[in-house]
VOGU-3710 file (C-alpha; in Angstrom, 3 decimals, decimal comma):
1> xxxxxxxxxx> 0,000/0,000/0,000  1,535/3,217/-0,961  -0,636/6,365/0,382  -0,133/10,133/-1,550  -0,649/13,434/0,043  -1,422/15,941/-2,002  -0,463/19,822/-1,502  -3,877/20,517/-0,503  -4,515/18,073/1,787  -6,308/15,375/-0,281
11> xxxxxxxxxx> -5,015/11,625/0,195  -4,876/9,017/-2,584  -4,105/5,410/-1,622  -2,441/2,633/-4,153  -2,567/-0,881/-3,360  -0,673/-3,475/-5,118  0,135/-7,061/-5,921  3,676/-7,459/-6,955  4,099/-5,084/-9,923  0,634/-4,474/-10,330
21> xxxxxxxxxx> -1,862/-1,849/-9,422  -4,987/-3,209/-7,925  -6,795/-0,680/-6,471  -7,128/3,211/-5,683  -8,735/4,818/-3,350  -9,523/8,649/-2,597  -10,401/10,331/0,718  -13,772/9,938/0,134  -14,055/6,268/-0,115  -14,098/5,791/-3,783
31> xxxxxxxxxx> -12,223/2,564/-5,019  -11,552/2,383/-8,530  -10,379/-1,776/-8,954  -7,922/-2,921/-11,440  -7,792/-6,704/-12,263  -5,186/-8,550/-14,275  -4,757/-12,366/-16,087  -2,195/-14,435/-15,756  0,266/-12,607/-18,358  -0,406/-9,275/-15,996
41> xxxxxxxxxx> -2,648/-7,678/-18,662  -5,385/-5,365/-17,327  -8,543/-7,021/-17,911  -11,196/-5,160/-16,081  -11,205/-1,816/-14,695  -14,067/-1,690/-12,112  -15,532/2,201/-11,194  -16,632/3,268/-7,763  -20,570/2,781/-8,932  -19,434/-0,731/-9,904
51> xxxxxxxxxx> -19,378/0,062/-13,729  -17,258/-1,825/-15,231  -14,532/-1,588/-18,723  -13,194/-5,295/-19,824  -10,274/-5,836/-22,455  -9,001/-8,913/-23,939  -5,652/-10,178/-25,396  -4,158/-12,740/-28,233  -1,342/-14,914/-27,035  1,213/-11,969/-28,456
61> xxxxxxxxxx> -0,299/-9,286/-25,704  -2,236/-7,566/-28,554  -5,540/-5,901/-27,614  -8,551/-7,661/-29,981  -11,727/-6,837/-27,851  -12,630/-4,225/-25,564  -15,818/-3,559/-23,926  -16,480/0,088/-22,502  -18,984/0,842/-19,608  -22,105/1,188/-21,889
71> xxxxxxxxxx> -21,363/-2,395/-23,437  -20,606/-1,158/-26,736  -17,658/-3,795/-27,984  -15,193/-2,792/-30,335  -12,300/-5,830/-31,708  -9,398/-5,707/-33,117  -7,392/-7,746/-35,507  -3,599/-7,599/-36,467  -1,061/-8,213/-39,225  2,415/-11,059/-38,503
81> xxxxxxxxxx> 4,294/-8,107/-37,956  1,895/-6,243/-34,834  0,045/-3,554/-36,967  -3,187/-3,000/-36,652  -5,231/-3,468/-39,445  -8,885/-3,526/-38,739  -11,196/-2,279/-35,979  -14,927/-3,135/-35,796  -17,344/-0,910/-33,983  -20,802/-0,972/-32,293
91> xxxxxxxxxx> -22,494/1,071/-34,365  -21,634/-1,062/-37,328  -18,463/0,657/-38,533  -15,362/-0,877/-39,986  -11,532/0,398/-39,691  -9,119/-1,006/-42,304  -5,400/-0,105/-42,314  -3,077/-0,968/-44,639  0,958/-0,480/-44,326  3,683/-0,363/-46,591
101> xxxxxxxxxx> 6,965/-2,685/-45,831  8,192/0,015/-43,516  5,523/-0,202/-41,000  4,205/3,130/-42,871  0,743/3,317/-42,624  -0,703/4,151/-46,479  -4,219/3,643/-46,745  -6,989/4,577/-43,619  -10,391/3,844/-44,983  -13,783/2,861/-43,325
111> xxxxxxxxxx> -17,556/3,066/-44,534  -17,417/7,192/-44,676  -13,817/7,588/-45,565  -10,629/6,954/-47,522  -7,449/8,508/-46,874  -3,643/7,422/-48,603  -0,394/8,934/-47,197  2,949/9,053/-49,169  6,547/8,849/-47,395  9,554/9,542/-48,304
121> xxxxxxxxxx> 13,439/8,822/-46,734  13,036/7,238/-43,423  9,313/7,495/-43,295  8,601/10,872/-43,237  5,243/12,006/-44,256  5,351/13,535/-47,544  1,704/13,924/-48,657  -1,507/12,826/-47,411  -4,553/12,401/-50,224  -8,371/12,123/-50,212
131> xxxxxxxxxx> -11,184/12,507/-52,457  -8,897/13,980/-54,876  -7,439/16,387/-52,118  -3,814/16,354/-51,761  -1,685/18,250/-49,198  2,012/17,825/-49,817  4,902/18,013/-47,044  8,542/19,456/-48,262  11,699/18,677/-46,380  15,207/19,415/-46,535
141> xxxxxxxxxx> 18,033/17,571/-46,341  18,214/17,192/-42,862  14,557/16,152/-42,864  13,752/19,112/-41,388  9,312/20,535/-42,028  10,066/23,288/-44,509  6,958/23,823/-46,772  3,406/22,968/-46,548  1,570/22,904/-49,842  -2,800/22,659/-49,431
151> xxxxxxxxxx> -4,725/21,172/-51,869  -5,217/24,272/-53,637  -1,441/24,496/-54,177  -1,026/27,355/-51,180  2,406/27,034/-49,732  2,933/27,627/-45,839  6,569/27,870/-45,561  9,347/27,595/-42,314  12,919/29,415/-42,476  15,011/27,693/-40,285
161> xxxxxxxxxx> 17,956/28,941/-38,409  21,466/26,395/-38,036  19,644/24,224/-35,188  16,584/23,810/-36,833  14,392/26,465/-35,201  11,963/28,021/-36,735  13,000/31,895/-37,277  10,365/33,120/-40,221  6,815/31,573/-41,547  5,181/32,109/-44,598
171> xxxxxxxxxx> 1,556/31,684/-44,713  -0,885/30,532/-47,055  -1,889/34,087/-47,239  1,193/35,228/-48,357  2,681/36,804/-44,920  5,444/36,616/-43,560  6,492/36,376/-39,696  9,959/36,240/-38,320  11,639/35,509/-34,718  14,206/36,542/-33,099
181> xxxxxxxxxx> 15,553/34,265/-30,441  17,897/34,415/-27,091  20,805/32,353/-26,327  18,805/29,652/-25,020  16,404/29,845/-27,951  13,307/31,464/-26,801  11,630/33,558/-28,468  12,275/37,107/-27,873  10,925/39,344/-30,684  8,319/38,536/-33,276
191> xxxxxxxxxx> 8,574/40,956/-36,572  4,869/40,685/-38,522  4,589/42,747/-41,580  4,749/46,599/-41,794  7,501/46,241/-39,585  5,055/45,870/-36,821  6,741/43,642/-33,722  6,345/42,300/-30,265  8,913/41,849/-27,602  8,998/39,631/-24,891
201> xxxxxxxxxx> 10,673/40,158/-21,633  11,244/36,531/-19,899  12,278/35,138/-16,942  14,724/31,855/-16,067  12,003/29,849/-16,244  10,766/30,550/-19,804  7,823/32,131/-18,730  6,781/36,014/-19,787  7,198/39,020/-17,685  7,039/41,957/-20,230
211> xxxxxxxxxx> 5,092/41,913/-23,770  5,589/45,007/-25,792  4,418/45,882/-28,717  5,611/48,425/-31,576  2,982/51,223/-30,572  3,920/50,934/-26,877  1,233/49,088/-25,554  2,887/46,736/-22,806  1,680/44,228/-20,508  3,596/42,790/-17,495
221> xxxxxxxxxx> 3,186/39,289/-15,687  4,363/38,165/-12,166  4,553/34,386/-10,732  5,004/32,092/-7,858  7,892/30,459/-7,172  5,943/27,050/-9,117  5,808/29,201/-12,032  1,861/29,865/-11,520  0,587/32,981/-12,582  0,048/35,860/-10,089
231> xxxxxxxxxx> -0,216/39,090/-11,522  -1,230/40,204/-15,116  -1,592/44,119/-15,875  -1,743/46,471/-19,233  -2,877/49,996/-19,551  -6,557/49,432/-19,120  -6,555/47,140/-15,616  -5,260/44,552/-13,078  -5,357/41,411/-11,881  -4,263/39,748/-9,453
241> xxxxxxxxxx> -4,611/36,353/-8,299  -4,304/33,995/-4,590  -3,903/30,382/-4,465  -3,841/27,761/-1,746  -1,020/25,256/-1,358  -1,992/23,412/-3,953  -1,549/26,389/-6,816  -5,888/26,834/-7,083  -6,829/29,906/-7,176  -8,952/31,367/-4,025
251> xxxxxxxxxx> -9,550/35,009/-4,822  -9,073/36,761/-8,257  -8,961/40,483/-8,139  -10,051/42,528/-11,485  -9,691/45,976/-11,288  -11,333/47,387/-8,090  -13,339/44,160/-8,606  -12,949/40,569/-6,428  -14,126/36,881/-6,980  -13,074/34,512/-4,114
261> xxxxxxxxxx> -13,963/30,381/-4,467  -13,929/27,933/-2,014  -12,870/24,396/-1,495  -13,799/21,494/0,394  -11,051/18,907/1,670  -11,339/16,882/-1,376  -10,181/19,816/-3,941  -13,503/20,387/-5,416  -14,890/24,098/-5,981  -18,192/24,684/-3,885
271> xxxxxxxxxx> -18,385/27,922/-3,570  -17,801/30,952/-6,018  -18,555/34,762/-3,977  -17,962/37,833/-5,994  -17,950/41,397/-3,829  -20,701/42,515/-6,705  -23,152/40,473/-4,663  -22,900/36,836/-6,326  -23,019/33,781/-4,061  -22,955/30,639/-6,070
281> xxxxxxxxxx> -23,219/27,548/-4,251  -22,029/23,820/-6,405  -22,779/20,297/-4,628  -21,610/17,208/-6,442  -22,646/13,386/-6,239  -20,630/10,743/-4,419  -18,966/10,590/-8,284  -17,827/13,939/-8,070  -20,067/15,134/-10,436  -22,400/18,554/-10,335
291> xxxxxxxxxx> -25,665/17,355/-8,769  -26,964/20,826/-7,952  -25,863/24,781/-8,343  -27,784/27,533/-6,664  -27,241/31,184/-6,233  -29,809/33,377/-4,497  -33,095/31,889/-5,208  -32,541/30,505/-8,303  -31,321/26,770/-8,570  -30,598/23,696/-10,567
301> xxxxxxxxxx> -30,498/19,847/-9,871  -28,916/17,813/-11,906  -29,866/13,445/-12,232  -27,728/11,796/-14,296  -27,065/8,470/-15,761  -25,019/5,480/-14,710  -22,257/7,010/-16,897  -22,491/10,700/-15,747  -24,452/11,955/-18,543  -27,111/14,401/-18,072
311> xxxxxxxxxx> -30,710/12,468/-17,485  -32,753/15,255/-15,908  -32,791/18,756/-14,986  -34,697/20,857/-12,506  -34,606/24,322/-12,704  -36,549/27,318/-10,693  -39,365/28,277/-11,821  -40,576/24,933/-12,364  -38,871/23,893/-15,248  -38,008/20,653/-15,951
321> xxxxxxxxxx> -35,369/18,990/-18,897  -35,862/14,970/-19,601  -33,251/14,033/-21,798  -32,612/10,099/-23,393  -29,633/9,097/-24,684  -28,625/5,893/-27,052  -25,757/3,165/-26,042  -23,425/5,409/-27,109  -24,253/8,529/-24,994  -25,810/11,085/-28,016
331> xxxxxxxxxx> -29,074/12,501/-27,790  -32,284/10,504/-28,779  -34,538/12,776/-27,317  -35,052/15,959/-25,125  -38,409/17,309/-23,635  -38,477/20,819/-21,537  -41,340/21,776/-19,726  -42,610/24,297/-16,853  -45,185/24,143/-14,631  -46,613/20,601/-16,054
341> xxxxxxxxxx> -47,070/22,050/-19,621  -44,265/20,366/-22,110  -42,730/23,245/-24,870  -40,067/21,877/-26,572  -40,013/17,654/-27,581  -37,823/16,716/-30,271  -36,447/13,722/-31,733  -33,010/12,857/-32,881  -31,703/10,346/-35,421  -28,364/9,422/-35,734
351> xxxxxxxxxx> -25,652/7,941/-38,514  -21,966/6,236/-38,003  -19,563/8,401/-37,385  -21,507/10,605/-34,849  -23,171/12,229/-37,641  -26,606/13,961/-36,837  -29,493/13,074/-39,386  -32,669/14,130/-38,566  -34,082/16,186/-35,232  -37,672/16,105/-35,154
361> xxxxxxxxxx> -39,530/18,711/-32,953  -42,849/16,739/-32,495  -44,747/20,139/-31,141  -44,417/21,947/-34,101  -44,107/19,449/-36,147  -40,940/20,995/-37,838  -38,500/18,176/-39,321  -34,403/19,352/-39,943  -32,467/16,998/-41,856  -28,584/17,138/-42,347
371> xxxxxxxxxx> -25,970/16,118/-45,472  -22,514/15,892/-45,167  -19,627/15,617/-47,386  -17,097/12,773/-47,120  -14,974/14,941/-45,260  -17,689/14,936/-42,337  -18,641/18,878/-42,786  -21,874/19,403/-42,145  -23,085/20,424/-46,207  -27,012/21,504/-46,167
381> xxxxxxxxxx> -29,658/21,234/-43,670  -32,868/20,656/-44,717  -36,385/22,299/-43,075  -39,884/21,211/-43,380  -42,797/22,045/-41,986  -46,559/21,838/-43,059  -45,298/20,912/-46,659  -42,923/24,056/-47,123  -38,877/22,992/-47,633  -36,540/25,296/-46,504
391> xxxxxxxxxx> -32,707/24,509/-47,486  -29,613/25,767/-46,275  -26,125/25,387/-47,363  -23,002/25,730/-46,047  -20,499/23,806/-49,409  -16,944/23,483/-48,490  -14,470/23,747/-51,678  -11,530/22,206/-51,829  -9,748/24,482/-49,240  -12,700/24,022/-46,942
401> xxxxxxxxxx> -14,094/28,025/-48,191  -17,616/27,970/-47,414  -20,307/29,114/-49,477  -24,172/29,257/-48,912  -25,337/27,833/-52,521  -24,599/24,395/-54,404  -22,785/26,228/-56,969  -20,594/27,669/-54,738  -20,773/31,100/-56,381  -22,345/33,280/-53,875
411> xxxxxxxxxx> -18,699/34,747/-52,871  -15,033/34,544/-53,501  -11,765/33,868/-51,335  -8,184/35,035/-51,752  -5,071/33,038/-50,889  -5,225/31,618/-47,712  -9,222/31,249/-47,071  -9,502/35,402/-46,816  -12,976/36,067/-47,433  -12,906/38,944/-50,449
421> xxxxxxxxxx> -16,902/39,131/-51,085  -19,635/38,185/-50,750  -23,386/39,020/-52,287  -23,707/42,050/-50,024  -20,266/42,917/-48,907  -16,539/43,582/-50,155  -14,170/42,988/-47,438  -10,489/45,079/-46,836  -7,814/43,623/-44,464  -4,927/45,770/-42,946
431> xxxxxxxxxx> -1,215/44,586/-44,002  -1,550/41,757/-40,956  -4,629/39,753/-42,381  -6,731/41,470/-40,033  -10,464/42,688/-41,400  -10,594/46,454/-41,531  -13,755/47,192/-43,760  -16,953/45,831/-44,943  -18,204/47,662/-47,157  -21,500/47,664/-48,846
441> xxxxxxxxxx> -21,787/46,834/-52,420  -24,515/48,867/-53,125  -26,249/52,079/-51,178  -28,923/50,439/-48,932  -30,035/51,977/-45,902  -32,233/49,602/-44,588  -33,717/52,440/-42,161  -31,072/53,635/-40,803  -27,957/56,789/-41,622  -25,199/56,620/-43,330
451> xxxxxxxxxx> -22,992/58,929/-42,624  -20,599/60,881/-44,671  -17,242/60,080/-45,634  -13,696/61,435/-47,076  -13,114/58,285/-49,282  -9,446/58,988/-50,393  -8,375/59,780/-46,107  -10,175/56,930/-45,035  -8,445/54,914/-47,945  -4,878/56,344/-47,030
461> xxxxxxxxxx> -5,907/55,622/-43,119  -6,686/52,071/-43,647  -4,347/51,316/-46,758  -6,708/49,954/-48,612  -8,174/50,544/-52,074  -12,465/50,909/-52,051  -14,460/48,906/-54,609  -17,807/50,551/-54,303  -19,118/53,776/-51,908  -16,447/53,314/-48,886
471> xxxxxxxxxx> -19,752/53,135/-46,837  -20,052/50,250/-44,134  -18,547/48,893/-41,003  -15,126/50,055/-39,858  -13,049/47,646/-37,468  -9,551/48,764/-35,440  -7,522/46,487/-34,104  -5,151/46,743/-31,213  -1,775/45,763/-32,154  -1,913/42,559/-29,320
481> xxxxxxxxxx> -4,505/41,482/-32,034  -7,827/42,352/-29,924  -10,837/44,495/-31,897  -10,132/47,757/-30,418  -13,079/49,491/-32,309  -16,200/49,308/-34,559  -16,986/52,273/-36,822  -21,100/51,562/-37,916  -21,945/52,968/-40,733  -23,959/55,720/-39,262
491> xxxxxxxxxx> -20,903/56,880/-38,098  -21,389/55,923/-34,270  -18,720/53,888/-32,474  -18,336/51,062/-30,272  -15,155/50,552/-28,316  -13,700/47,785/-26,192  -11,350/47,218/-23,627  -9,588/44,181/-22,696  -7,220/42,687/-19,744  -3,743/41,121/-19,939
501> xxxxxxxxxx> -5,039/38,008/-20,120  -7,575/39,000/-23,168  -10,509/39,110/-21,054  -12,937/42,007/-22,289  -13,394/44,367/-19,705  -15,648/47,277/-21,003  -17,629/48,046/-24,353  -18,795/51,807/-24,362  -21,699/52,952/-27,344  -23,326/55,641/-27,432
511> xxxxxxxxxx> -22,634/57,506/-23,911  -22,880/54,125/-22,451  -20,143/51,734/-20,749  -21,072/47,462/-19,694  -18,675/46,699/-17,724  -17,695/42,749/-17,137  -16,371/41,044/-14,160  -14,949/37,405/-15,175  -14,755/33,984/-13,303  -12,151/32,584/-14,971
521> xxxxxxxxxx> -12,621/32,180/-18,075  -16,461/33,200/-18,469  -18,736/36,456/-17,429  -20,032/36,354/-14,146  -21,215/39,947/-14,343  -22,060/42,737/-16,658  -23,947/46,105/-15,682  -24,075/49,332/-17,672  -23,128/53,156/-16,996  -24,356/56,331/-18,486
531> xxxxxxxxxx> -22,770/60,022/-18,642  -26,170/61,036/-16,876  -26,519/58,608/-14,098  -24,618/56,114/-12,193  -27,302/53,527/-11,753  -27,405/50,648/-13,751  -28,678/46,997/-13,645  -26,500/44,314/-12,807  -26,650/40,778/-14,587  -25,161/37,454/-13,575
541> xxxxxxxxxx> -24,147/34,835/-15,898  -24,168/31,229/-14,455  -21,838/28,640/-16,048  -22,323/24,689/-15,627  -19,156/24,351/-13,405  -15,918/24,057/-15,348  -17,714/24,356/-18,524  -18,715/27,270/-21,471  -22,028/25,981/-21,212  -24,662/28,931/-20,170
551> xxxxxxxxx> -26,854/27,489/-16,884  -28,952/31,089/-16,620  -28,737/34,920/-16,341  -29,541/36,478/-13,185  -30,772/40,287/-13,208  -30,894/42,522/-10,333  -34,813/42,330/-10,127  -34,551/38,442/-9,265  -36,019/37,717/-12,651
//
C-alpha cells in the first residue's frame, strides 16, 4: 500500500500485488479496482458505482476486444508483424489499415472515408490524399518541415535557423512572420509585416514578464515560485490572483473588482462569492459530479445516468429537462417543460460516425435533416414544416471556403481562405490579415444613416483601395490582435477594452459603458453606466461548473 498526500490536503491510496496496481482509493471512499490475467494484462477496470470496462488479449499481448462501460464492444485484428489493421465498432463501422513494408501506414479507410499517405526517406510524411485532395509536405536535407503545400497548391513555408528552429513563416496568405531568439532559444521578438513587432521580456524559467508591442502598448506578468501565474496588468486594468497550497486559485482580483472560491477537503470548488453580490453555491454526487448549483433563489439539480451523462434537470421556476440518450451517450430525445405544460419535444436520429441526421420537434411538427460531405462537414440542412422545404447550405471547396449555394458562387476567397466578397459585402484587411472594412456593395439603408465620408483619407488611413461607396462597417484592431473598435456605418462607435489576459473588460456605445467582471474564463457579471446617471442593472451569468455551457442569467430584479 503506498498512500499520496497531495499539496492541498487530499489523500490518494495505491494498493498493489507485486508489480501491479490493484486498487485506488480517494479520501472519500471511492475505489476504482484494477484486475489482471495471468500474463499481468489489465482485464477489467471496475468504477466506484461498480461500472465496469473489460479488455481482452491474443497470445502476443495484442488488444482484440474491448468492452467500454455502456457495453458497446469494439475488436481488433492484427497483421504477422503487430500492426493494426482492422477495428470493428458498435455502431456497425469498420476500420481497415493498410501499411507499406516500412511499418508506414498508407491507406486509412472505413464506410465514410478513404485517406492514402505518401513517405519519403526514413518514413517521413510527404503527402496525405483524399477525395482527390492532396496536401504535400517538403523537407530538406536534414529532414527538417520546410513547406506545406494545401490542396489548392497554397504554400505555408518555415525558415530555419542552423539548429533547426523556426525563425520566419510564410503563410498561405502570403505573410510573412519572423523571430528573433535568445541564447537559449526562446523567443524574444516577433517581426509581422509593416515592420510591426512584439517583444517579450522573460524570466529563467521561460515564462513572460514583459510583452511590448511596436505602438507601446505593454503588458507585465508576475509568478510564484511554481511558475503559476500571479499578476497580469496592461494599460486598461489589473489582476491579481491567490492560491492555496496546492496552486488553485482562491480570490481573483479585477480591477477594483474581487471573486473569491472555495474548497472542500477533497479539492472540489463549492463555492464561487464575488464582492458585486454573487453567491454561487455547487454540490456534487458521491462521483464527483455537479448534482446541484444555486445562487440566491434561483437553482438547478442535476440526475444523471449510470455514466455521468445528463438524465434530468430541474430548474426554478418549475422547469423541468428529460433528456434520453442511445448506447453510445448522443441525444435521442429531449423534452423541456414548466409548470406541467411540455414546450419543446424533439427527436433525434443518428448515422456512423456521430453524424446527426434528422431532429424532429414533435410540437411543431418541424422536421431538420442534415448532409454531409465525405470529409464529415456538415453540407445543407434541410427544413420542413406543413409541406414548405426550406434549405440551407453551407459547401466546403476544396480548401474548406464555405459558401451558402450548391454552386458555390455566392462569394469569392483570396489566398489563404480570406474572405474577399460576398453578395452584399466587399471585405479590406490591414497589411496583418486582419479585417478592416466591410463595405457595402450597393447604397442600402435599410432604415437607418449613413454617414458621410472622405473616401481617399479613409483609404490612405486604412491602406486599402475601395471597390464601391467606402460606406459600411469600420473595425480597429489593437496591435496585441484584440478588436479595439467598430466604426457603424452611421458613423457611431463602439469601443472595447480588454485585460492582460484577453478578457474584455468594457464596451462603451453611445454615452454608455457594460462593464464585465470574469470567473475565470467566463462572465459572471455585466452592468451598464451612463454620462447622466450612475445607476445601472447588474446581470449574472451562471456557467455549468468548469464548462462554457450557459446554466442562466440572473438580473438585479430576481427575474
Amino acid at each position: 500500500m503506498v498512500l499520496r498526500t497531495l499539496p492541498g490536503g487530499e489523500s490518494h491510496a495505491y494498493a498493489y500485488e507485486g508489480s501491479d496496481l490493484t486498487g485506488i482509493a480517494d479520501g472519500e471512499g471511492r475505489t476504482f479496482t484494477l484486475a489482471y490475467n495471468a500474463r499481468h494484462e489489465l482485464i477489467r477496470l471496475t468504477f466506484p458505482n461498480g461500472l465496469h470496462r473489460d479488455w481482452r488479449y491474443d497470445g502476443r499481448g495484442r488488444m482484440v476486444w474491448a468492452r467500454d462501460v455502456l457495453g458497446n464492444v469494439t475488436t481488433y485484428a492484427y497483421d504477422d508483424a503487430d500492426n493494426l489493421i482492422r477495428i470493428e465498432e458498435t455502431d456497425g463501422n469498420v476500420h481497415n489499415l493498410v501499411y507499406d513494408t516500412s511499418g508506414n501506414l498508407v491507406k486509412a479507410s472505413d464506410l465514410l472515408h478513404d485517406v492514402e499517405f505518401d513517405y519519403g526517406p526514413l518514413g517521413t510524411l510527404t503527402g496525405r490524399r483524399q477525395f482527390g485532395r492532396h496536401v504535400r509536405f517538403g523537407y530538406d536535407s536534414e529532414l527538417q518541415l520546410r513547406e506545406i503545400v494545401n490542396a489548392g497548391g497554397e504554400r505555408y513555408a518555415f525558415g530555419l535557423d542552423g539548429l533547426g528552429r523556426v525563425v520566419e513563416e510564410t503563410g498561405f496568405d502570403g505573410l510573412k512572420r519572423k523571430y528573433l531568439r535568445d541564447g537559449a532559444g526562446r523567443v524574444v521578438r516577433v517581426v509581422r509585416p509593416c515592420g510591426r513587432q512584439t517583444d517579450y521580456e522573460l524570466d529563467g524559467a521561460g515564462n513572460v514578464l514583459e510583452e511590448r508591442h511596436h505602438d507601446g502598448r505593454t503588458s507585465r506578468f508576475a509568478y510564484d515560485g511554481d511558475g503559476l501565474l500571479l499578476r497580469a496588468e496592461n494599460g486598461d486594468t489589473k489582476v491579481a490572483f491567490k492560491r492555496d497550497a496546492a496552486g488553485r486559485v482562491i480570490k481573483e482580483t479585477q480591477g477594483g473588482h474581487s471573486i473569491v472560491r472555495t474548497f472542500d477537503p477533497t479539492g472540489r470548488h463549492v463555492r464561487t462569492e464575488s464582492s458585486l453580490g454573487a453567491s454561487v453555491d455547487y454540490r456534487h454526487d458521491g462521483q464527483g459530479r455537479l448534482q446541484e448549483m444555486s445562487c440566491g433563489e434561483w437553482s438547478a439539480k442535476w440526475l444523471r445516468d449510470s455514466v455521468g451523462l445528463e438524465a434530468e434537470r430541474h430548474l426554478t421556476g418549475g422547469v423541468h429537462v428529460i433528456t434520453r440518450r442511445d448506447r453510445f451517450g448522443r441525444e435521442t430525445f429531449k423534452s423541456v417543460g414548466a409548470r406541467n405544460v411540455e414546450q419543446f419535444r424533439r427527436r433525434y436520429t443518428w448515422d456512423i460516425g456521430n453524424r446527426l441526421l434528422v431532429a424532429r420537434d414533435e410540437i411543431s411538427g418541424r422536421v431538420a435533416r442534415y448532409d454531409y460531405d465525405e470529409f464529415d462537414n456538415l453540407i445543407a440542412a434541410e427544413y420542413e414544416r406543413g409541406g414548405e422545404v426550406e434549405r440551407l447550405y453551407r459547401v466546403p471547396d476544396r480548401m474548406d471556403n464555405l459558401f451558402e449555394t450548391r454552386e458555390r458562387d455566392d462569394r469569392r476567397y483570396d489566398a489563404g481562405g480570406r474572405l474577399a466578397e460576398d453578395r452584399e459585402f466587399f471585405y479590406h484587411y490591414d497589411c496583418e490579415g486582419n479585417l478592416v472594412f466591410k463595405e457595402f456593395k450597393e447604397m442600402v439603408l435599410r432604415g437607418g444613416i449613413v454617414a458621410p465620408i472622405n473616401k481617399e483619407r479613409l483609404e490612405t488611413e486604412l491602406g486599402i483601395r475601395f471597390r464601391a461607396f467606402g460606406t459600411g462597417w469600420r473595425y480597429d484592431w489593437q496591435s496585441d490582435g484584440m478588436l479595439a473598435r467598430v466604426v457603424r456605418p452611421d458613423g457611431k462607435e463602439v469601443s472595447f477594452a480588454y485585460d492582460a489576459l484577453g478578457r474584455r473588460i468594457r464596451k462603451s456605445y453611445a454615452g454608455t459603458t457594460t462593464h464585465f467582471v470574469w470567473d475565470g474564463n467566463v462572465p459572471l457579471h455585466e452592468w451598464t453606466e451612463t454620462a447622466e446617471s450612475e445607476e445601472s442593472e447588474m446581470v449574472t451569468w451562471l456557467f455549468e461548473q468548469d464548462t462554457f455551457v450557459p446554466a442562466a442569467k440572473l438580473i438585479a430584479n430576481g427575474e
